[in-house]
N, C-alpha and C positions, 0 to 999 in steps of 0.2 A: 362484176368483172370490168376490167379497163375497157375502153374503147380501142377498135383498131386503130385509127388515127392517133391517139393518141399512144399506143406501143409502136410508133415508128420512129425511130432514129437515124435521121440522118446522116451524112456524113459531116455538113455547115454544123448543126445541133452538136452532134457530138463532141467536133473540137471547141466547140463554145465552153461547155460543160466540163469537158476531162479533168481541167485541173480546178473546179471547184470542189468546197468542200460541205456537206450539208451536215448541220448540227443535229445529234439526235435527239427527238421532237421527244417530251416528257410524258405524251399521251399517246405513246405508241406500243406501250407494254399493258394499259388497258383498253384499248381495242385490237389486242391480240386477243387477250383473255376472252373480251366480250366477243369474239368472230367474228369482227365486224370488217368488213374488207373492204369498203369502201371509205370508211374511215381511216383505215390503212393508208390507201391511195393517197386520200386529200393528204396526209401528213408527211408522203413521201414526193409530192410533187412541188414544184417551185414555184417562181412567178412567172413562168411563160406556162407552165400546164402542163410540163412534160417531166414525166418521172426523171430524177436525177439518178447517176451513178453514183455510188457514196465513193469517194477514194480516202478518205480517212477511215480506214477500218483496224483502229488500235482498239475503239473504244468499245471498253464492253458490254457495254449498254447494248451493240448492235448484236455482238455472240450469245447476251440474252436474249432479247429480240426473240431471234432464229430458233434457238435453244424451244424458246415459251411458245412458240407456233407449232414445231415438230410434236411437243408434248402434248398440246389441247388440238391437235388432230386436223388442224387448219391445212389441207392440202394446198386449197386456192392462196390464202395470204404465205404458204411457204413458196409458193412460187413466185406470186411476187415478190417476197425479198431477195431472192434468188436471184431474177430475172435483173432486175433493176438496181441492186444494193449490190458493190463489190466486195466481197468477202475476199478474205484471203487464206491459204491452207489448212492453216491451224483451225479456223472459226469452220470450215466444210469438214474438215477431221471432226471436230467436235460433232459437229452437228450428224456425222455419217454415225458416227455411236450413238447419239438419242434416238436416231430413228430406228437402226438395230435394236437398242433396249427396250423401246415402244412395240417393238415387230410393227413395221409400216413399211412395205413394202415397195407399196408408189411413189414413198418420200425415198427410200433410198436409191430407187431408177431416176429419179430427179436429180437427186446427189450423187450419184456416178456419171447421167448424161453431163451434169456441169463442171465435173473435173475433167471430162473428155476434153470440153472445151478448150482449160487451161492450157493450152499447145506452150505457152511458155518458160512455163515453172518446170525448171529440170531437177524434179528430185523424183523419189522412189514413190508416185502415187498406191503403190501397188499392193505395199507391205508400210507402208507409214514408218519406214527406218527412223525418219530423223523425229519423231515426235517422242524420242525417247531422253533427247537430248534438249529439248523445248521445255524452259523454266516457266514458260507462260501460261502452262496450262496446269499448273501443278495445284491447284484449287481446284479443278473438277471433280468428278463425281466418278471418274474413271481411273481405275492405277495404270500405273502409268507404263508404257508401251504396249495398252492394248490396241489390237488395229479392229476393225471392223469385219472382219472376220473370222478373227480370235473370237470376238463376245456372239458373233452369231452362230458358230460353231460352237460356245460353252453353254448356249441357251437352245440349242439342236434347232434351231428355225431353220428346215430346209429351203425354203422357198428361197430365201434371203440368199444365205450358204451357195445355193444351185446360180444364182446371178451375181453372186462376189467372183466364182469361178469362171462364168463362162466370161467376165471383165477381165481376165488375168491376174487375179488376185491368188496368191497361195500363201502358203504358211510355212516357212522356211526351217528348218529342222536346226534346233542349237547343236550350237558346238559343243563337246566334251567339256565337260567341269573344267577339267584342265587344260582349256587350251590356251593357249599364249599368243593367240595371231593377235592383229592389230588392233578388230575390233572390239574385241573380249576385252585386252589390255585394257583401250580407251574405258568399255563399259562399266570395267571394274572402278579404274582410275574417277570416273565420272561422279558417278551415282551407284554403291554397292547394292543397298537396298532396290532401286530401281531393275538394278541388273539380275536380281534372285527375282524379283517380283515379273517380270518378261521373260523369264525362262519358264515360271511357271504356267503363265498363261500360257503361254507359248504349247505347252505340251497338254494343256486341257484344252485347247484349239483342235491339237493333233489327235488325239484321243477321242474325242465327241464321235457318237453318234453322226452326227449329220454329215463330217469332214471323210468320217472311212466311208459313207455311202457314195455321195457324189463324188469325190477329188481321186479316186482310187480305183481302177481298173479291176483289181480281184479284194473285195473288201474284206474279204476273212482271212485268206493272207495277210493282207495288209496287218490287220487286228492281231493275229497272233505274233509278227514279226514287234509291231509296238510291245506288245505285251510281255515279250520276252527283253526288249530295250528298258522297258520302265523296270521289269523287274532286277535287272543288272544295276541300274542309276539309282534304285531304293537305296542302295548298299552305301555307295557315295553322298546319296542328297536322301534323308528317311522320310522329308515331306511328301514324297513321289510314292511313300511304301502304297496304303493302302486304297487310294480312291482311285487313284489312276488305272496301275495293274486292273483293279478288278473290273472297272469298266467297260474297259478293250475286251476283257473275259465274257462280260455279262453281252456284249456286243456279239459277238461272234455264237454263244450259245444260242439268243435269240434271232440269227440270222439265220441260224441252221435248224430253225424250229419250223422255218419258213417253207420247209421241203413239204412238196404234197405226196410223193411216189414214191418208191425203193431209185427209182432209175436216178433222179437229182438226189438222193443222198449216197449211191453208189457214183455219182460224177463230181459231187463235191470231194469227201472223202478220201477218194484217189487220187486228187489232184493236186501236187505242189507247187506247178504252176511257175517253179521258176525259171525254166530249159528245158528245150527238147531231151537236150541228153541226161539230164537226171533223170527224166520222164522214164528214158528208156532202162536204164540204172534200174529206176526203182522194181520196173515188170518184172526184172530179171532177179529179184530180187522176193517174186510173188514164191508161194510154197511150191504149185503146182501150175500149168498154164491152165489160164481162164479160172483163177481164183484171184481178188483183187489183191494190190496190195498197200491199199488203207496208208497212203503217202501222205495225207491231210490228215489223218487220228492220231499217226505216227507221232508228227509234228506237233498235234497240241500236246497229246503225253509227253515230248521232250519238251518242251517248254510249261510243262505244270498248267495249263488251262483243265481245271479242272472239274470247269463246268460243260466244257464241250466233250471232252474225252467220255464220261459217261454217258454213252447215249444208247437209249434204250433201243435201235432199231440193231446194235448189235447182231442180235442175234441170228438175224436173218442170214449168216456170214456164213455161218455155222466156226467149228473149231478143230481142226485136224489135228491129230494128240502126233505133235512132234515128239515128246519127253513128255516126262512128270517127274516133279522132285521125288517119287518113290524111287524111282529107278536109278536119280544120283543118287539118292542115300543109300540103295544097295549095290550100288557099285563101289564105293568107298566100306560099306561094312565088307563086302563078301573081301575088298581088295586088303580091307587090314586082318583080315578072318587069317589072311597067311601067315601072317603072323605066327598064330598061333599052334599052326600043324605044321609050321619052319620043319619041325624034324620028321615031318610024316612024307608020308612018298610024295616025289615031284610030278608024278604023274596030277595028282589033285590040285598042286601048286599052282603048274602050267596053265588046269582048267580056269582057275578064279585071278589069274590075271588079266584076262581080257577086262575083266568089267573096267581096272580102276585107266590101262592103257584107253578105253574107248570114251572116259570120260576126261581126258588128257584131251585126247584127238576133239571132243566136243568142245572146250574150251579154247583150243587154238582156232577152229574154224568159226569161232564166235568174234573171236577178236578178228580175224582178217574180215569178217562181214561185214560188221559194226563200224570195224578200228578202235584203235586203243580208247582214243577218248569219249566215245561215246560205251564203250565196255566200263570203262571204271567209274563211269556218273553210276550204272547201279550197284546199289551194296552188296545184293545179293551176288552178284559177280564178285567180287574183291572177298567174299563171304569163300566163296567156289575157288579161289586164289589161295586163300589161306588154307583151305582145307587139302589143296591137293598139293601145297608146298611142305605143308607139314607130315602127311602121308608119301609124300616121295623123298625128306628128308628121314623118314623112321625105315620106310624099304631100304635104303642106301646105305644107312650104319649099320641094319642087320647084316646085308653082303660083302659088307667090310669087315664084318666081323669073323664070319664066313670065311672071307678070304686070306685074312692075315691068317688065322688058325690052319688052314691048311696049307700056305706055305709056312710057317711056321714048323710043323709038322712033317712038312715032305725034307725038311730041311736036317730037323734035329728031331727025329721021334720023344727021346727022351730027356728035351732041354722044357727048364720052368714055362717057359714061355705055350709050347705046346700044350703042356700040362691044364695053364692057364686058361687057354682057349678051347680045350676042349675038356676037362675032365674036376674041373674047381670048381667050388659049390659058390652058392650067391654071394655066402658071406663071406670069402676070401676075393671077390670082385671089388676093384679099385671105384672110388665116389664116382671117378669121372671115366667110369667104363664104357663104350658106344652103344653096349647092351641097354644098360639103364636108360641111356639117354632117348635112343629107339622107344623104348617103354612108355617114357613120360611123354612122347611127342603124338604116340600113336593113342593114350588115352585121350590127350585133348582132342585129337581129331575124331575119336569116338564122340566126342562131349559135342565138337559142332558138329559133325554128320545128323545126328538127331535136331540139331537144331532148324538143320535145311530145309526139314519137313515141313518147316511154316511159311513155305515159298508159296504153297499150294492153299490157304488158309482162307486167301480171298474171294476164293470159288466160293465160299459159304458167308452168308449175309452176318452172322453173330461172331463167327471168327474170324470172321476178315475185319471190321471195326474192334474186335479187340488186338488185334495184331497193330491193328494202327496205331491204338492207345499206345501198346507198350515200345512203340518205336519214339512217338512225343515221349514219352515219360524217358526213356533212355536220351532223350536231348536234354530234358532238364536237369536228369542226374548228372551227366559229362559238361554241362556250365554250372551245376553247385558245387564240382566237384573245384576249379578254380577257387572260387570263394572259400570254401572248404581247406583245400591245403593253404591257401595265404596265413588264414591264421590258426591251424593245425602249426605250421612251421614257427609262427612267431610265438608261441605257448611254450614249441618245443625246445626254442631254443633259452627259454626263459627259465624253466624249468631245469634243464642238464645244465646251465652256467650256475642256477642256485647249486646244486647235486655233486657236481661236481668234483669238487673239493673234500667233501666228506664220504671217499671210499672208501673208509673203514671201516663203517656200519656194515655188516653181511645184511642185514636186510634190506640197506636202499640199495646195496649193489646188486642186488638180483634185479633190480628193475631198472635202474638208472647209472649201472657202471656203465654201458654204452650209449651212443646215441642213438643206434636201431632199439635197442630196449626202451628206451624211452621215448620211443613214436608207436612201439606195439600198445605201453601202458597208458598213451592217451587213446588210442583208437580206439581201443577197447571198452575205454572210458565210457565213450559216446554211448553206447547199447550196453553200460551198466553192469560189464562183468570184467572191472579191477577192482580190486582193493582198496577204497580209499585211505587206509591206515597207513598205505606205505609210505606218504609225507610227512609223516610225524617224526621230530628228531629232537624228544626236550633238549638234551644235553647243549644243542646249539637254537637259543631262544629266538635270533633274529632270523636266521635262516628257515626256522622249520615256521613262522610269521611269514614269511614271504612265499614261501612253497606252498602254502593252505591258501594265501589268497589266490595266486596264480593259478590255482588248481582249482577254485573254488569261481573264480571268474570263465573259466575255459569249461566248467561244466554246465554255469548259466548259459554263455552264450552258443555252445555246443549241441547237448542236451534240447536246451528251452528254446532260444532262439532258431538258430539255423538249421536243427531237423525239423520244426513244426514248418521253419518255410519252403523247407525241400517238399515233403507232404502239402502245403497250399500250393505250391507252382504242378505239382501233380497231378493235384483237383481238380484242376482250372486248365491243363491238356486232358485231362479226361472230360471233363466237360464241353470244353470246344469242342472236340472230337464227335460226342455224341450229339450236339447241338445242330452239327453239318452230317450226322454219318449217313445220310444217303447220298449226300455228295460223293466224300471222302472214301466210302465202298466200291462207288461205282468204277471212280478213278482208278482202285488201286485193284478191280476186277478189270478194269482195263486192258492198264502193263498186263496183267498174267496173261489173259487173250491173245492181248499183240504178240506176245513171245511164240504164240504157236501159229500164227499165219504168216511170219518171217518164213523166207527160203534157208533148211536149214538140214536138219541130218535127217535123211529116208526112212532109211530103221534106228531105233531105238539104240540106245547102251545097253549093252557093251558092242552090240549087231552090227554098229556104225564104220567099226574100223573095217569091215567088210567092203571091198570097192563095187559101186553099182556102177549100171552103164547110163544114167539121168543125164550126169553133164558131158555124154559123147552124144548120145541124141540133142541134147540142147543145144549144143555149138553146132552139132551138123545142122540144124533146123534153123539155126539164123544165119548158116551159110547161105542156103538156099534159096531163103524168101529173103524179100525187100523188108527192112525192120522199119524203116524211113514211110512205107507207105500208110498213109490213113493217121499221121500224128497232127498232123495238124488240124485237120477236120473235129479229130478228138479234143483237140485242145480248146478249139473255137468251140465247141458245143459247150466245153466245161464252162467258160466265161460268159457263154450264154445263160449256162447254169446259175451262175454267182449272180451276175445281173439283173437276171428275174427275179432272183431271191430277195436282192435289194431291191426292187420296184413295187416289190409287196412287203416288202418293211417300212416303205413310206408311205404306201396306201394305207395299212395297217396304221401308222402311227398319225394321217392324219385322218381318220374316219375315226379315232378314240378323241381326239383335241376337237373336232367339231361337235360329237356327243355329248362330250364335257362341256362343250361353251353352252350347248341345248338345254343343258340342265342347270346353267348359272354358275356352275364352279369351275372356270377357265384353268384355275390353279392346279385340280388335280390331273392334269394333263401331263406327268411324269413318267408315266410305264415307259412308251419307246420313244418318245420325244416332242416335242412341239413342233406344229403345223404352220 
């Protein structure tokens, strides 16, 4: 080490000194190497004995220098260049990232305390803005607008992270793709590459592990709120799909792993954390009082966290049987059964109305809970839409029909007309009679009412992963089905312009006088039961040549092709499927759960449209008491929750990184993060 006397600078010294320039010595990059720090010294000092201040710091000889000391672990000779050698932002920028990629933590308190100093340099030391727009550094080892706590938050070094923050250093949230302000423009204008390469660190900054523990007041909040942003910005930017999203996922399931008692996972769980008055929202919102209502499981199932939302302490909740899909589906059969005994006494009639009126009544009260748009994100809602718009559109034409006939009738006993409606058999019924129509509307809704039954599917571990399969598989079918008609269309229309012209033939005009006809005999084609002979036409040699090929190329690529790849995209969701189906079960036994700890109908369908006195006690009951007392106390307790839970996710993750160094393999130190 220097002598005292000799680290003092006067004020006479210094202005002697300021405006010299000391050349960089060639033997200062191998007594870095070698550690040798008094060697260091003699090479930095002059001819009066006193270390100089470098003021030429263009050369990069010195940014190596600094560079080659932070790396070979040289604390003492990084302090002296430090101390004594003037660097200037860029060369402490750099160097602030070798020590972060080293993980050196006493280098980087060294390199914070000495930009404190810089009282003069008025830019953004905070966030390193302008180092995005610095050509000089475009040879490092680093892409380019990463800051130093961008790269210590992508390599989870808490230690680091926890003293970047408590300096004022944060991680600024990009703008939207599309924004247009000024700085975006310039960024884009500037360097495009640079400006995708900074948005992405940018959000594996935000995303890490280390950044949602420290920087973030409720970090599973946080995590899920990210995770729902990245998932929306996949759609925009695909580089974001899949490592990001699942991070923030894998983040948050492992933070909630952290729970020791039923008490922190009943204070997590509950808590959304964003306002008092959702807070109170949400109670009211509970089945029954003093049952929770799951505000935080809520939120990962609507935001697809599908690793949180499974969680096996479920059960502890228990499940109050609000409904069950048996009871819509017997509310909709018993409701279309009237159909059927239309002519038998209305006494029966009257009975088996209620079912389909009480699941009416459940659907409106769904929507006003939920509101509309969180009701039509699930399908099986928009499922429950269709089934009861089309069962209230086949009721409605029966009693129009009903009712024309009997005025009809009161009118003229003996005109066609009454005749018509009440005493004509089927087959003097007009194509587009209200009867018929009633008929075809209320078979399909027979056809989905049975299908609702697989609402309830997920309660069971082997039909609930096959219900999942066949929902992927229905996604793959409705995108081949695009591909499919592109050139379905283009065959088709190739084919009726050859055909066309020779309607004479009574043979090809059974199949190709029209252009419907000639989209049933390719469809059909596909699964092998047309006639391939109908394209033969000797008489016309060039045209019935052109129709064999066309026909003959739309059965390769039809046939051979694009059904065997409809069948591999198949595969390969049934495969993913099963590869996560303890995941993907749990999830989708989740939803079903959630639906019945929702505040929702007392008695069952059809019972429901019954008025109970629940919400005249309820509203008396928060007349009465203070709703406001004890929320906050609750809330602080939850954030104490969160917090702990993060204090032992970094204990946790560094008691695995020390073990790991114990054992010689520093590297496997990947599970929750680096120490």
């Amino acid at each position: 080490m220097v002598s005292a006397p000799s680290l003092r600078l006067h004020g006479t010294n210094w202005r002697e000194i300021v405006n010299k320039k000391l050349k960089f010595p060639s033997e200062l990059l191998d007594a870095i190497q070698e550690g040798d720090l008094l060697r260091v010294q003699q090479l930095l000092q002059g001819s009066d004995g006193i270390l100089q201040q470098q003021a030429d710091s263009e050369d990069r000889a010195w940014r190596e220098a600094l560079n080659l000391a932070i790396r070979m672990g040289g604390g003492e000779i990084t302090g002296t260049l430090l101390r004594y050698v003037k660097f200037d932002f860029r060369q402490i920028h750099e160097a602030l990232l070798v020590a972060v990629d080293t993980n050196q933590p006493q280098v980087v308190k060294l390199l914070l305390d000495r930009l404190d100093q810089e009282k003069s340099i008025k830019m953004d030391i905070k966030s390193f803005s302008l180092a995005f727009f610095d050509r000089s550094i475009d040879n490092a080892r680093f892409a380019p607008g990463v800051t130093p706590l961008t790269l210590a938050c992508e390599k989870d070094l808490y230690e680091i992270v926890d003293m970047l923050v408590q300096k004022g250093h944060a991680i600024p949230r990009p703008h939207k793709i599309s924004c247009t302000c000024l700085e975006c423009s310039n960024g884009r204008k500037y360097d495009l590459l640079k400006f995708s390469l900074f948005r992405i660190n940018t959000y594996k900054g935000i995303a890490s592990r280390a950044y949602l523990s420290i920087a973030s007041e409720d970090a599973m909040l946080t995590a899920f709120k990210l995770s729902r942003e990245l998932q929306r910005l996949s759609c925009k930017e695909p580089e974001f799909k899949v490592r990001l999203s699942l991070l923030s996922q894998e983040f948050a399931f492992e933070l909630l792993g952290m729970c020791r008692n039923q008490s922190e996972v009943t204070a997590v769980l509950n808590d959304l954390g964003d306002s008092e008055e959702e807070e109170e929202q949400l109670d009211s919102q509970a089945f029954e009082e003093g049952i929770p209502n799951l505000a935080r499981l809520r939120l990962a199932v609507n935001y697809n966290q599908k690793k949180v939302s499974p969680g096996r302490r479920l059960g502890g909740f228990g499940v109050p049987r609000r409904r069950s899909a048996l009871s819509q589906y017997l509310s909709i059969r018993l409701g279309g059964a009237t159909g059927t005994v239309f002519q038998m006494r209305w006494g029966l009639v009257l009975m088996l109305r209620p079912a389909p009126a009480g699941f009416f009544w459940y659907e409106c009260k769904e929507v006003w809970i939920e509101g509309l748009h969180s009701y039509l994100l699930d399908l099986w809602n928009c499922l429950d839409i269709v089934i009861l718009s089309l069962y209230l559109a086949s009721f409605t034409l029966r009693v129009l029909v009903a009712g024309r006939g009997h005025l009809h009738c009161l009118d003229a006993p003996s005109s066609p007309e009454c005749y018509y409606f009440t005493r004509a058999g089927r087959h003097e019924w007009q194509p587009e009679d209200p009867q018929f129509v009633a008929e075809v509307l209320f078979a399909v809704t027979s056809m989905l009412s049975f299908t609702r039954l697989a609402y309830i599917l997920p309660a069971h571990e082997s039909l609930g992963t096959l219900q999942i399969s066949i929902g992927k598989m229905i996604d793959d079918m409705i995108r081949f089905m695009f591909i499919l008609m592109i050139i379905l269309t283009a065959f088709l229309c190739g084919l009726n312009n050859t055909y066309v012209y020779y309607q004479e033939s009574q043979r090809l005009g059974k199949y190709v006088l029209a252009f419907n006809e000639t989209f049933q005999f390719l469809f059909w084609t596909m699964f092998g039961m047309a006639e391939y002979s109908v394209v033969d036409m000797p008489q016309y040699g060039l045209a019935e040549f052109v129709g064999r090929a066309l026909y003959g190329i739309f059965t390769i690529v039809m046939v051979i092709v694009l059904l065997n790849m409809l069948i591999a995209m198949i595969t390969n969701s049934f495969q993913k499927i099963e590869d996560d189906a303890d995941v993907e079960w749990k999830f989708a036994r989740s939803k079903l759960y959630l639906s019945y700890f929702r505040e929702g109908l007392t008695l069952p369908v059809p019972f429901n449209v019954i008025p109970t006195p629940k919400s005249l006690f309820y509203s008396a009951n928060a007349t009465l008491e203070d709703v406001g007392l004890g929320g906050e106390s609750r809330r602080s307790y939850r954030l104490q929750v969160v917090k702990a839970l993060v204090q032992r996710y970094i204990d946790t993750a560094r008691r695995e990184f020390e073990e790991s160094r114990r054992k010689g393999n520093p590297g496997t130190a990947q599970g929750l993060g680096h120490w």
